[in-house]
C-alpha positions as CSV (number, residue, x, y, z in Angstrom):
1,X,-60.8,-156.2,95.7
2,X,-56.9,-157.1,95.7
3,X,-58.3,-160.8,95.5
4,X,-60.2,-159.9,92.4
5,X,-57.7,-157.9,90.3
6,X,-55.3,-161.3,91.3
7,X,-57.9,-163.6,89.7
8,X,-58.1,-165.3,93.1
9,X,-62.1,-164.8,93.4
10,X,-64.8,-164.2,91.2
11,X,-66.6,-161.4,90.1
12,X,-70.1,-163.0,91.3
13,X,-68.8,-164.4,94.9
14,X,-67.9,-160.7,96.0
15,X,-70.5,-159.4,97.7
16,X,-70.7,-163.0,99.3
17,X,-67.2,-162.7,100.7
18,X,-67.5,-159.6,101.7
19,X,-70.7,-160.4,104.0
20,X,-69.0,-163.6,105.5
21,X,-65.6,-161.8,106.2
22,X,-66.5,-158.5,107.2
23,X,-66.8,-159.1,111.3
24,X,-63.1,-161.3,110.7
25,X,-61.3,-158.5,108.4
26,X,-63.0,-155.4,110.6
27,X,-63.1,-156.7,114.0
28,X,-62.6,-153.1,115.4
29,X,-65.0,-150.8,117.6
30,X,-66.5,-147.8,115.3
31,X,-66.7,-144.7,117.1
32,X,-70.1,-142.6,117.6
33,X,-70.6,-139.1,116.4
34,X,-73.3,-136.5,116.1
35,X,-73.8,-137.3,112.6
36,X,-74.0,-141.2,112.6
37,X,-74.3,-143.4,115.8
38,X,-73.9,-146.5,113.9
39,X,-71.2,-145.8,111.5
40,X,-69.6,-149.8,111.2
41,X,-73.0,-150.2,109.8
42,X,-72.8,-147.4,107.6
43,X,-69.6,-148.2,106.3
44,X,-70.8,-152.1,105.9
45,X,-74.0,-151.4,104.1
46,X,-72.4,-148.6,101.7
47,X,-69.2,-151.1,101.4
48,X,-71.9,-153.9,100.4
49,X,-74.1,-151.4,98.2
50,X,-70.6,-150.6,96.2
51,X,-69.9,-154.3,95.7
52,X,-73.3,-155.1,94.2
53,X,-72.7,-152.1,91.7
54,X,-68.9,-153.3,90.7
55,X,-68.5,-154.5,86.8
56,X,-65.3,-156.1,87.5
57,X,-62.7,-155.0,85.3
58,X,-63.0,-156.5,81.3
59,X,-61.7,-153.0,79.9
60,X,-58.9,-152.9,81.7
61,X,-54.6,-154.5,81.9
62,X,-54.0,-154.8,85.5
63,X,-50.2,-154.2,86.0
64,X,-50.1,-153.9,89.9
65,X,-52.0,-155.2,92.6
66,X,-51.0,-154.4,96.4
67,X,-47.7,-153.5,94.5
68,X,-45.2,-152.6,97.2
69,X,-41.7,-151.1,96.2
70,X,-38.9,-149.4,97.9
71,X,-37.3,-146.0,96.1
72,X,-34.1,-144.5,96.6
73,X,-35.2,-140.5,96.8
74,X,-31.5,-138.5,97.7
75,X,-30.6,-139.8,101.3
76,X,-33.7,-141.8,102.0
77,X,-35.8,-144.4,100.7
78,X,-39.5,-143.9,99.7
79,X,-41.7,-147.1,100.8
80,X,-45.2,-147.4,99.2
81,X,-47.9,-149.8,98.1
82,X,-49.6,-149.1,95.0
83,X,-53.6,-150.6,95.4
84,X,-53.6,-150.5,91.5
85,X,-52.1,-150.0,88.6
86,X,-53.5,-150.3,84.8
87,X,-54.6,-149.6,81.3
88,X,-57.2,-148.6,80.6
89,X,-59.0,-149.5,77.1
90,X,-57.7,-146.0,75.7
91,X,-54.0,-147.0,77.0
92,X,-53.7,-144.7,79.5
93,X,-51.8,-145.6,82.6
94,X,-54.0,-145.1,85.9
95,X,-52.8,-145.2,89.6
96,X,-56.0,-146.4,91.6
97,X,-56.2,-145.7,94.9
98,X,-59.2,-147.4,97.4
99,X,-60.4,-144.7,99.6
100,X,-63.0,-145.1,102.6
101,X,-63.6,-141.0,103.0
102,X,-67.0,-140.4,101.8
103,X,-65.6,-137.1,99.8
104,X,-62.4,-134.2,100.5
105,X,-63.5,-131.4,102.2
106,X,-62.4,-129.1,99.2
107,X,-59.7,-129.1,96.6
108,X,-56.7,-128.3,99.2
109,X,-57.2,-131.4,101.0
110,X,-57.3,-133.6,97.6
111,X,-54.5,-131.7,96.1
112,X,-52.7,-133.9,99.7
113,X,-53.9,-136.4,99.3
114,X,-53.1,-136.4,96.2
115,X,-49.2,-136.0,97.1
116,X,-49.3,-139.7,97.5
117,X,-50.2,-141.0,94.2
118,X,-47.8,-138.2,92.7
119,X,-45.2,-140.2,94.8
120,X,-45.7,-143.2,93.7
121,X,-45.7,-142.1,90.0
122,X,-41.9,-142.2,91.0
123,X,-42.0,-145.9,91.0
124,X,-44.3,-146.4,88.0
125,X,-42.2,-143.9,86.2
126,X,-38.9,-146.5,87.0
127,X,-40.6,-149.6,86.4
128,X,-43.1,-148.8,83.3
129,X,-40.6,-146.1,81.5
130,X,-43.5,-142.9,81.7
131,X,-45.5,-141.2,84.2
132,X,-49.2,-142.4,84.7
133,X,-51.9,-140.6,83.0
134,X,-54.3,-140.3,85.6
135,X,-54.2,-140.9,89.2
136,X,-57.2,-142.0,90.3
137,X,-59.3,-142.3,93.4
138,X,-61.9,-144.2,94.2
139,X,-64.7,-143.4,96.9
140,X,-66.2,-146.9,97.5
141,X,-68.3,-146.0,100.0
142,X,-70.2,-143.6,97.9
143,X,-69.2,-145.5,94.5
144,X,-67.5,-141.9,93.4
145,X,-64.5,-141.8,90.8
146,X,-62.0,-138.8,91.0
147,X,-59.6,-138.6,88.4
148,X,-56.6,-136.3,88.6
149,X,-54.9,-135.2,85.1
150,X,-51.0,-136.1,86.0
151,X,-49.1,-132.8,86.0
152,X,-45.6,-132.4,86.2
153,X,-45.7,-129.7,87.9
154,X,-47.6,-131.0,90.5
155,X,-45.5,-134.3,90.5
156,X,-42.0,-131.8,91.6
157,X,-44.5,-129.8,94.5
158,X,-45.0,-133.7,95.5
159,X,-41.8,-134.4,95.6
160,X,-40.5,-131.2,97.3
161,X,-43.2,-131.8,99.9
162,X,-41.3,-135.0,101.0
163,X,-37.9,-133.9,100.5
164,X,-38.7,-131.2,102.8
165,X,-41.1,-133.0,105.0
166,X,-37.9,-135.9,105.3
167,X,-35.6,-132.8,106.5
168,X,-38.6,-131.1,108.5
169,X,-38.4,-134.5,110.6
170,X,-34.2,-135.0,110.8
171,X,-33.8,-131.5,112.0
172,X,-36.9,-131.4,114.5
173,X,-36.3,-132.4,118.6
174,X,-39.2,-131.1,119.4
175,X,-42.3,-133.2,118.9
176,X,-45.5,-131.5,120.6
177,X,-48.7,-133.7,120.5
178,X,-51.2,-131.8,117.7
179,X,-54.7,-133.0,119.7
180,X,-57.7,-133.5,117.9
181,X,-60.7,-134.2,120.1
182,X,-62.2,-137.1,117.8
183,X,-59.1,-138.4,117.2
184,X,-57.6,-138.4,120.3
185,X,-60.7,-140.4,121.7
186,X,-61.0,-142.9,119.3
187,X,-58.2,-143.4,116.8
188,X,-55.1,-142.6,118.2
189,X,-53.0,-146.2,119.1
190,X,-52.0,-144.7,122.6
191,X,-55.8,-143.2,123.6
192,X,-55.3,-145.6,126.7
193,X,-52.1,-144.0,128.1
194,X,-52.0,-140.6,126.7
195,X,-50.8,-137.8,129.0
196,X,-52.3,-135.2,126.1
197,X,-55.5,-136.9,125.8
198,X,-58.1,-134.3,125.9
């Protein structure tokens, strides 16, 4: 996708790179639940099936793609990459960001997710003179669109969340494992030698 919004590929050859690249870009082991014992399939063919649905983007100005950026917030700086940034035919400024989850859970977990495009409304608001209209994510795997209204005040409970999340971390000495059972098995980058593994 960030090769498309470049120009670098074409709209038709997508779903072509995407077959001959996957193993190369995704060379890692999927994990096995109750729910799905071949999930790297899963995510492939839903990957794929969202690929051979895309209409490219004619109605829109791409301003960003993959754009990184560096912040000063008080003490700190706030480091993100933006997937995308545009206009929309109606003018509107959109953050896009690519995610795999299928769905959130429920409106607390998107209202954190969230958090992050709020955040990087900081930089868009620097570079582009206004806050984005609409932060936007997009479900791939199920080909699902959720657009978020931008709201200031939800922009300042963003930005308090880091501020105090930044100080959470300078005053803590304390760091006690928080174990998740799936996680600790299969995603965490020290599984192997993990006193706390469960």
């Amino acid at each position: 996708m960030e090769r498309y919004a470049r120009g670098e590929i074409e709209l038709w050859d997508l779903t072509t790179i995407y077959e001959w690249e996957f193993d190369t870009a995704v060379p890692e082991k999927f994990p096995s639940t109750p729910y799905c014992k071949n999930m790297r399939k899963l995510y492939y063919e839903q990957g794929l099936n969202y690929l051979k649905n895309f209409s490219g983007y004619a109605d829109r100005e791409i301003l960003e793609v993959e754009g990184e950026f560096d912040i000063d917030v008080d003490d700190w700086v706030f480091t993100g990459v933006i997937d995308l940034v545009f206009k929309d035919k109606n003018g509107r400024l959109i953050i896009q960001d690519y995610k795999s989850k299928s769905s959130f859970k429920n409106k607390k977990e998107q209202a954190e997710y969230a958090r992050q495009l709020y955040l990087y409304a900081l930089y868009v608001k620097k570079k582009y003179g206004r806050f984005p209209d609409v932060l936007r994510f997009m479900m791939f795997r199920k080909n699902t669109t959720i657009d978020i209204p931008f709201k200031e005040e939800d922009f300042n409970e963003a930005l308090k969340w880091a501020k105090d999340t930044v100080q959470e971390i300078r005053e803590c000495w304390d760091y006690a494992p928080t174990c998740d059972e799936f996680f600790s098995e299969h995603l965490c980058n020290h599984r192997e030698y993990c006193d706390n593994k469960i």
